[in-house]
DSSP file (Angstrom, degrees, kcal/mol; ACC not computed):
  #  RESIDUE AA STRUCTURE BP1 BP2  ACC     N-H-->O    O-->H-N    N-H-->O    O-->H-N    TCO  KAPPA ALPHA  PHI   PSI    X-CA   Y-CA   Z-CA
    1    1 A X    >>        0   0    0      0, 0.0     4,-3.1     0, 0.0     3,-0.7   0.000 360.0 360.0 360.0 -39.0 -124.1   85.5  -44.6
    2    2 A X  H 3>  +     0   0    0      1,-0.3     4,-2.2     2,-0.2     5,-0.2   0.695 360.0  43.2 -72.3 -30.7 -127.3   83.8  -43.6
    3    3 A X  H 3> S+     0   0    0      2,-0.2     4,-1.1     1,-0.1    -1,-0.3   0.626 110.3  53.6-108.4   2.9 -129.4   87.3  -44.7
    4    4 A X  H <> S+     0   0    0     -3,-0.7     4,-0.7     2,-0.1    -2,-0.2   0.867 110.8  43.5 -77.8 -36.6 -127.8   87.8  -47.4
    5    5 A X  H >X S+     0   0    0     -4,-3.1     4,-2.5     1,-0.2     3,-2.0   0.963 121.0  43.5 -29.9 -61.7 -128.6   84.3  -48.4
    6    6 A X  H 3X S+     0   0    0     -4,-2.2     4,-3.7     1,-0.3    -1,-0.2   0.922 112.5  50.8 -63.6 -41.9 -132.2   84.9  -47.2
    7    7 A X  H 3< S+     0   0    0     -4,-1.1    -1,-0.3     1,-0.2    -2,-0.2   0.719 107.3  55.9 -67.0  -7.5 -132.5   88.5  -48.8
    8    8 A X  H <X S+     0   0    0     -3,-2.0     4,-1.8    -4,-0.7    -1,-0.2   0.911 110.2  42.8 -96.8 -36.1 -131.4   87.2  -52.1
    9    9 A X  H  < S+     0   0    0     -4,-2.5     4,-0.4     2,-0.1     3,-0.3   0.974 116.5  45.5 -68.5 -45.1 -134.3   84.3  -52.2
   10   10 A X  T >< S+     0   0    0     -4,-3.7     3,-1.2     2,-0.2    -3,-0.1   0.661  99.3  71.5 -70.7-107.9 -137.0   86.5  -51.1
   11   11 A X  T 34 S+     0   0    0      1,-0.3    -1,-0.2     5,-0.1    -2,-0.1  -0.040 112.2  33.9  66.5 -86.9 -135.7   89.4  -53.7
   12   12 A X  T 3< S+     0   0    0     -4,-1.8     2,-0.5    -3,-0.3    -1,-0.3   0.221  93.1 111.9 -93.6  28.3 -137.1   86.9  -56.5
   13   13 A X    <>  -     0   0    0     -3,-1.2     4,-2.0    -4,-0.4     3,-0.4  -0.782  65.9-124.1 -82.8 131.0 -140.1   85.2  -55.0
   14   14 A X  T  4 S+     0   0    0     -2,-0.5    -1,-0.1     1,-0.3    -4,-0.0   0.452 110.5  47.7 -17.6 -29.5 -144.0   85.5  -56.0
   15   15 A X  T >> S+     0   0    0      2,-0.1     4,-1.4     3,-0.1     3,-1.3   0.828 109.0  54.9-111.2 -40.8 -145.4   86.5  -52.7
   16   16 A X  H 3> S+     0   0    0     -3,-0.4     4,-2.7     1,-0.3     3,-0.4   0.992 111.8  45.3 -43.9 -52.8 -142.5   89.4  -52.1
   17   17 A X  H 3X S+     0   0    0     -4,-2.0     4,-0.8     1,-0.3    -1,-0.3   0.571 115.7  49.3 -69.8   4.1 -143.5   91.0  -55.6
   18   18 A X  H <> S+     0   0    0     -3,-1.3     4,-1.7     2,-0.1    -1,-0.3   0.644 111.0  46.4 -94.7 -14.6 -147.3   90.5  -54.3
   19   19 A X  H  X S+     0   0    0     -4,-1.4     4,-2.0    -3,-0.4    -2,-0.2   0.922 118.5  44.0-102.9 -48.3 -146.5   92.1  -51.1
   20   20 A X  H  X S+     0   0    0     -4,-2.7     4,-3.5    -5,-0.2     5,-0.2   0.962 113.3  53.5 -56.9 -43.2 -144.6   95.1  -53.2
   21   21 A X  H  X S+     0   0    0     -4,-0.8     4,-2.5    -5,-0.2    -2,-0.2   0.911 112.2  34.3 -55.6 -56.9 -147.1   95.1  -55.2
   22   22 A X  H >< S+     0   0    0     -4,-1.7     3,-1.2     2,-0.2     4,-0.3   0.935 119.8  60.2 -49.6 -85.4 -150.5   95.6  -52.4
   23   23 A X  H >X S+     0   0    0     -4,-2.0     3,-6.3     1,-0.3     4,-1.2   0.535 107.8  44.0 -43.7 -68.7 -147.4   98.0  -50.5
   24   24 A X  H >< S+     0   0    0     -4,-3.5     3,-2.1     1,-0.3    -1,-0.3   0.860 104.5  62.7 -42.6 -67.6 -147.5  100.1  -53.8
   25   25 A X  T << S+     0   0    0     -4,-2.5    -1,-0.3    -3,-1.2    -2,-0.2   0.593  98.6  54.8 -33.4 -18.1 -151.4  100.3  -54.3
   26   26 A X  T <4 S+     0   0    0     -3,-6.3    -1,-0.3    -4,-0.3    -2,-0.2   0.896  84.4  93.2 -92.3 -13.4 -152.0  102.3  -51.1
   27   27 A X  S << S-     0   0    0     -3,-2.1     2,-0.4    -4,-1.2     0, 0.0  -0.424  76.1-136.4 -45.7 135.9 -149.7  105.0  -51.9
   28   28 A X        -     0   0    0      2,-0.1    -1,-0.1     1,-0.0    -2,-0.1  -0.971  18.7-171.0-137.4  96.2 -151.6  107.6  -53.5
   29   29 A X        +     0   0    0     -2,-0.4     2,-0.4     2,-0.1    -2,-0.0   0.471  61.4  73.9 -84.5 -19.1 -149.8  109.2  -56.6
   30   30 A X  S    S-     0   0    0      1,-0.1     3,-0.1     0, 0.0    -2,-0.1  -0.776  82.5 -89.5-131.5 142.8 -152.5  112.4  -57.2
   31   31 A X        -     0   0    0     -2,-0.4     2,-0.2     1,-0.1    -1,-0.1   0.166  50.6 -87.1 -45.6 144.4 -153.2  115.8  -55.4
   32   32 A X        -     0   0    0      1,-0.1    -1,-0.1     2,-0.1     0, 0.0  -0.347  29.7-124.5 -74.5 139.8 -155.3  116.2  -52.9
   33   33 A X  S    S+     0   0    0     -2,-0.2     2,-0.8     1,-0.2    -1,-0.1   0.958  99.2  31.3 -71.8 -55.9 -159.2  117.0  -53.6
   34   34 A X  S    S-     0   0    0     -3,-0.1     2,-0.4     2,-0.0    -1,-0.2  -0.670  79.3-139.3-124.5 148.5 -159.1  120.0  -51.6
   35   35 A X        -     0   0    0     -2,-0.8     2,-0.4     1,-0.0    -2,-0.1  -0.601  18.3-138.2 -87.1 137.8 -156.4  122.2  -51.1
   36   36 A X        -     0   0    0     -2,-0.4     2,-0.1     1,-0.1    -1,-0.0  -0.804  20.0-139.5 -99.3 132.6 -156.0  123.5  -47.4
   37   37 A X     >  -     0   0    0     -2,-0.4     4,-0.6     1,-0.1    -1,-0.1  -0.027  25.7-102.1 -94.4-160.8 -155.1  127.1  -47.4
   38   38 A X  H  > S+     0   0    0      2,-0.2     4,-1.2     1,-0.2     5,-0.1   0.792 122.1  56.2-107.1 -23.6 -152.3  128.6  -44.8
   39   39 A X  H  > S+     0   0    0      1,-0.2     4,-1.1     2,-0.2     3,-0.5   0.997 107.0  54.2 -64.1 -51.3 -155.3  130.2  -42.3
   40   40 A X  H  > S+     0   0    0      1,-0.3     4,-0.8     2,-0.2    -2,-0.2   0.738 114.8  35.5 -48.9 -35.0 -156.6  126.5  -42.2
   41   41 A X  H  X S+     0   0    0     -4,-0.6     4,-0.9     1,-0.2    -1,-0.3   0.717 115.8  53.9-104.0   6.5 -153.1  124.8  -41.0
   42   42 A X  H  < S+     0   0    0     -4,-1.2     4,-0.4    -3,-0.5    -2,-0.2   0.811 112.3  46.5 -92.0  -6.0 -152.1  127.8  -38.8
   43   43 A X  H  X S+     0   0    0     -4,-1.1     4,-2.9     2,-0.1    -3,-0.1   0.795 116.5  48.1 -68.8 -44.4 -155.7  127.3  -37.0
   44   44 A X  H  X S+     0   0    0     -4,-0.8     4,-0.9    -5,-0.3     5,-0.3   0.771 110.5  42.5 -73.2 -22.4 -155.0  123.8  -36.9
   45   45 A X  H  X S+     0   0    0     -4,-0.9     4,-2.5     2,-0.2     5,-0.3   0.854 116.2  58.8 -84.8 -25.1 -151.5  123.8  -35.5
   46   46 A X  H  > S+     0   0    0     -4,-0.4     4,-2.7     1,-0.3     5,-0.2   0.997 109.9  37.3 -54.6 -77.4 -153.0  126.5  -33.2
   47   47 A X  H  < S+     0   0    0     -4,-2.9     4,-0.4     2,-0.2    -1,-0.3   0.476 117.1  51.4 -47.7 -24.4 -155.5  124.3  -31.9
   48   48 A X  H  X S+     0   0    0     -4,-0.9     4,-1.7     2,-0.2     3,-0.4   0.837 114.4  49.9 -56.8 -68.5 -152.8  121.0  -31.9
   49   49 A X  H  < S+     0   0    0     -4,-2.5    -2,-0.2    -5,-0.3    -3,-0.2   0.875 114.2  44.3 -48.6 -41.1 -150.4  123.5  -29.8
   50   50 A X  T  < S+     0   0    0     -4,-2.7    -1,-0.2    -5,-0.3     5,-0.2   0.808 107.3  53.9 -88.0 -34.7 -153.3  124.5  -27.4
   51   51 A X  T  4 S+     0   0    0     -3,-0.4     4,-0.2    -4,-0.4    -1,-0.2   0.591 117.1  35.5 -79.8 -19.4 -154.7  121.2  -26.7
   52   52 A X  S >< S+     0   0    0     -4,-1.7     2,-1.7     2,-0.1     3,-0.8   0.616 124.1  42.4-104.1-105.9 -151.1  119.5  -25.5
   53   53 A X  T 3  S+     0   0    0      1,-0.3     4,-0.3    -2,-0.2    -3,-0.1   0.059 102.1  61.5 -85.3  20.0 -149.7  122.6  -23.9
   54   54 A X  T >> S+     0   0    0     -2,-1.7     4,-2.2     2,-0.2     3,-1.5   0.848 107.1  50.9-113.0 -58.4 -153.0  124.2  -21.7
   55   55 A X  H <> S+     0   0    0     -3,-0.8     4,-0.9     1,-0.3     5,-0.3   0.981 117.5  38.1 -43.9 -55.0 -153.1  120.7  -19.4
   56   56 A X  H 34 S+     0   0    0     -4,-0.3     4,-0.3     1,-0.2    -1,-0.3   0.605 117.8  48.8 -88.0   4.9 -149.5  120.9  -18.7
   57   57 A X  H <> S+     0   0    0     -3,-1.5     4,-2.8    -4,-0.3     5,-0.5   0.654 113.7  46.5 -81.6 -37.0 -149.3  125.0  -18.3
   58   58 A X  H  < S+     0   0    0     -4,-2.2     4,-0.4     1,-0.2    -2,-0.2   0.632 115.6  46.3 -87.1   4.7 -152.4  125.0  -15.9
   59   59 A X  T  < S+     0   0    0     -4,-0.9    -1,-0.2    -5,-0.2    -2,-0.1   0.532 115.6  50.0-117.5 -30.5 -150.5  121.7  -13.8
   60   60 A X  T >4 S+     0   0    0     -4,-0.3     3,-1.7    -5,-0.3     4,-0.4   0.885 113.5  43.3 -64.8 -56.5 -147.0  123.9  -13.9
   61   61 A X  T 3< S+     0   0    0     -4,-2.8     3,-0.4     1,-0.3     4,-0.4   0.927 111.7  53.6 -86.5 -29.0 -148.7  127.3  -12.5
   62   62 A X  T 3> S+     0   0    0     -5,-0.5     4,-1.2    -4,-0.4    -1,-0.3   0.307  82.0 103.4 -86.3  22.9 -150.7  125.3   -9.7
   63   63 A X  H <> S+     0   0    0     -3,-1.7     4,-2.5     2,-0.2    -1,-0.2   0.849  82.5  43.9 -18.1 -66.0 -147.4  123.6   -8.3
   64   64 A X  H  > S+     0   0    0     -4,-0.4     4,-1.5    -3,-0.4    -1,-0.1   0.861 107.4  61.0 -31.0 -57.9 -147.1  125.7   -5.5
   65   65 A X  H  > S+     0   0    0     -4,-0.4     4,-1.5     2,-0.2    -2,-0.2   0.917 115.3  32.6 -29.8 -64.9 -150.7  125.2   -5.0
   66   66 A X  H >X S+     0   0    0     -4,-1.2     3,-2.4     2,-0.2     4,-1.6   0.989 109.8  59.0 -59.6 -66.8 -150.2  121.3   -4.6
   67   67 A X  H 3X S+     0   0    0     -4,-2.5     4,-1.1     1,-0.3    -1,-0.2   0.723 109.7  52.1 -75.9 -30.3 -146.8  121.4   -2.9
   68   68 A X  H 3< S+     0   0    0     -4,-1.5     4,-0.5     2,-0.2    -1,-0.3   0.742 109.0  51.9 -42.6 -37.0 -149.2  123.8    0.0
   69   69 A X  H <X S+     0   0    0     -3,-2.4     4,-2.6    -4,-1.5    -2,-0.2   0.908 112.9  39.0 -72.4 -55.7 -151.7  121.0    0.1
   70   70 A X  H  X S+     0   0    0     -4,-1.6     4,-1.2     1,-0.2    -2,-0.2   0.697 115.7  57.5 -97.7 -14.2 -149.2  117.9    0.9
   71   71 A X  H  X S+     0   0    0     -4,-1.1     4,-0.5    -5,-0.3    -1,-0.2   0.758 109.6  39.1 -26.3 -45.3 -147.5  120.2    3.0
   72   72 A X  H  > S+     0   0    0     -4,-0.5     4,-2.9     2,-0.2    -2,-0.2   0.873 114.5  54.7 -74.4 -53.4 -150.5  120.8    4.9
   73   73 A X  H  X S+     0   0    0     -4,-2.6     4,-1.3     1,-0.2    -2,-0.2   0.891 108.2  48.5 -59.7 -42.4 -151.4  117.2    4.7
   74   74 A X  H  <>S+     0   0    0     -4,-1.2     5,-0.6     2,-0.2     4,-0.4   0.561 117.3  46.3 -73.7 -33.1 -147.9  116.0    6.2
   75   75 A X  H  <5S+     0   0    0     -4,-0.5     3,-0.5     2,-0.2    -2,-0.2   0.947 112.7  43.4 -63.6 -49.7 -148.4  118.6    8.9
   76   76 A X  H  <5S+     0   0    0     -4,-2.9    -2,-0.2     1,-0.3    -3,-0.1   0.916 128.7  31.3 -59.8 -63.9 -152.0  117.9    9.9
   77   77 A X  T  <5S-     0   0    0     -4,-1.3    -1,-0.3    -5,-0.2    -2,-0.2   0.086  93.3-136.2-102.0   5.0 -151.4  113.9    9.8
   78   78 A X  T   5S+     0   0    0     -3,-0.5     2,-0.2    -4,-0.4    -3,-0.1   0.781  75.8  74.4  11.4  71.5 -147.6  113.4   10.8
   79   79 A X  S   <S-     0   0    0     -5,-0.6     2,-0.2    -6,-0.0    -1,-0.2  -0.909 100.1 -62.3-159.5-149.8 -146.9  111.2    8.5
   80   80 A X        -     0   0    0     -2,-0.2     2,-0.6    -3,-0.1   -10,-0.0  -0.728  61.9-113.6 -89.7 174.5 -146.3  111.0    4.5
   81   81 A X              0   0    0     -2,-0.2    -1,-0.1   -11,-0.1    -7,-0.1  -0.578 360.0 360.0 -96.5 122.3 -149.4  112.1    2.8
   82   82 A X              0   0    0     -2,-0.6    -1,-0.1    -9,-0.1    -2,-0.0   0.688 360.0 360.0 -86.9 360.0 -151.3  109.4    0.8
């Protein structure tokens, strides 16, 4: 009851419609000055795609690698490896 209350005064108040009002102004109603063709976003999703997934492929295929290392290390040092 208490937000409907609340939503109904704020609704008509002076500082909501200034606050809709700035909200509205940044929105941008008109096309963009230059149009990006479809080789410009498939290089760019390329390059998006390549930068997240090349860290975590090259950390996937040397697993083995590592899980040999702290092996080794856990052998060497009989203990856990730090």
């Amino acid at each position: 009851m208490f937000s409907a209350l609340k939503a109904r005064l704020l609704r008509g108040s002076k500082v909501m419609e200034a606050y809709w009002q700035a909200h509205r102004s940044i929105i941008h109603h008109k096309p963009p000055k230059d149009k990006i063709g479809p080789m410009q976003s498939v290089f760019t999703i390329c390059v998006f795609a390549v930068t997240l997934l090349a860290p975590a492929g090259w950390i996937l295929h040397h697993i083995p690698d590592y899980r040999q290392r702290a092996s080794a290390q856990h052998h060497n040092h009989g203990g856990p490896c730090t």
